[in-house]
C-alpha positions as CSV (number, residue, x, y, z in Angstrom):
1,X,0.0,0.0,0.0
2,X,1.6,3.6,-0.6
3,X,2.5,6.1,2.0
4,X,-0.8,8.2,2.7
5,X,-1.4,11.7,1.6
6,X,-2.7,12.2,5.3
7,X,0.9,11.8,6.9
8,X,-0.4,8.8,8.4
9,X,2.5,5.6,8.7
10,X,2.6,3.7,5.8
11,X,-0.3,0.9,6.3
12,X,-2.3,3.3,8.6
13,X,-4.9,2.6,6.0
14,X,-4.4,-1.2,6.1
15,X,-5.7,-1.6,9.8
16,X,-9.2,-1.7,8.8
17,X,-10.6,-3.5,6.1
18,X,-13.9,-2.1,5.4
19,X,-13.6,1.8,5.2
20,X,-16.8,1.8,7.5
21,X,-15.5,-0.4,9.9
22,X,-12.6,2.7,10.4
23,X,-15.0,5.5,9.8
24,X,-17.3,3.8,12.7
25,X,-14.6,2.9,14.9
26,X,-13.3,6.8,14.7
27,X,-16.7,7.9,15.7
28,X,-16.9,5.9,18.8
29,X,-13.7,7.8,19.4
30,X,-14.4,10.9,19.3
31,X,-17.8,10.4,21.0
32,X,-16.1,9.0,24.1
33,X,-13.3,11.8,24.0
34,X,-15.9,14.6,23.8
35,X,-18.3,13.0,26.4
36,X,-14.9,12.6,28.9
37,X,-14.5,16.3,27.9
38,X,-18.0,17.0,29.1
39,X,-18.4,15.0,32.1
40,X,-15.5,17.3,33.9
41,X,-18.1,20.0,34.0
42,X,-15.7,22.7,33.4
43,X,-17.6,26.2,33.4
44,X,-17.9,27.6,29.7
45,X,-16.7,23.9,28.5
46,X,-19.2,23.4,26.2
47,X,-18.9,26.8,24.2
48,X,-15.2,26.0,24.1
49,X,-16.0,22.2,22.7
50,X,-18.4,24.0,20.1
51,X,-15.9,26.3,18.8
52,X,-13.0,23.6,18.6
53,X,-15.5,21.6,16.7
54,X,-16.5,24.0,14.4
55,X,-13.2,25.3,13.6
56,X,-9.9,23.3,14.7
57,X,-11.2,20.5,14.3
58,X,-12.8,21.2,10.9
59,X,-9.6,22.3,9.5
60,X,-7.7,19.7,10.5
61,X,-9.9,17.4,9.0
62,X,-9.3,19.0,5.7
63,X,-6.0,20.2,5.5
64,X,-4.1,16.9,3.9
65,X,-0.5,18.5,5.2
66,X,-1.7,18.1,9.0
67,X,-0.4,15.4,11.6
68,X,-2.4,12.5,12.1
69,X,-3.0,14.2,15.6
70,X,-6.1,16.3,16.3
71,X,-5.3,19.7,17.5
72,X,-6.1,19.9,21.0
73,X,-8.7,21.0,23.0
């Protein structure tokens, strides 16, 4: 398989099989990440998770150059 365009390790890809199976299995992910996040019951957390969402995380998403790393939070 060749190296990924996502600066992920070459075979990143190959872990999962089914591109669903990966797409799910990040999902789950993030969903436990964000409701760890949430369950601290910082003041003004929320706001904070809503903004990293829409913009952060967004662009790392799209930006093909960026780290296999999320930014953080």
């Amino acid at each position: 398989m060749p190296h990924s365009k996502f600066k992920r390790p070459p075979g990143f890809e190959g872990v999962q099989t089914d591109p669903e199976e990966s797409y799910r299995a990040g999902y789950q992910h993030g969903a436990r990440a964000l409701l760890r996040f949430l369950e601290a019951g910082r003041p003004g957390d929320l706001d904070r998770a809503k903004s990293w969402i829409e913009s952060e995380l967004t662009g790392w998403r799209h930006d093909t150059q960026a780290e296999p790393v999320p930014p953080p939070l």
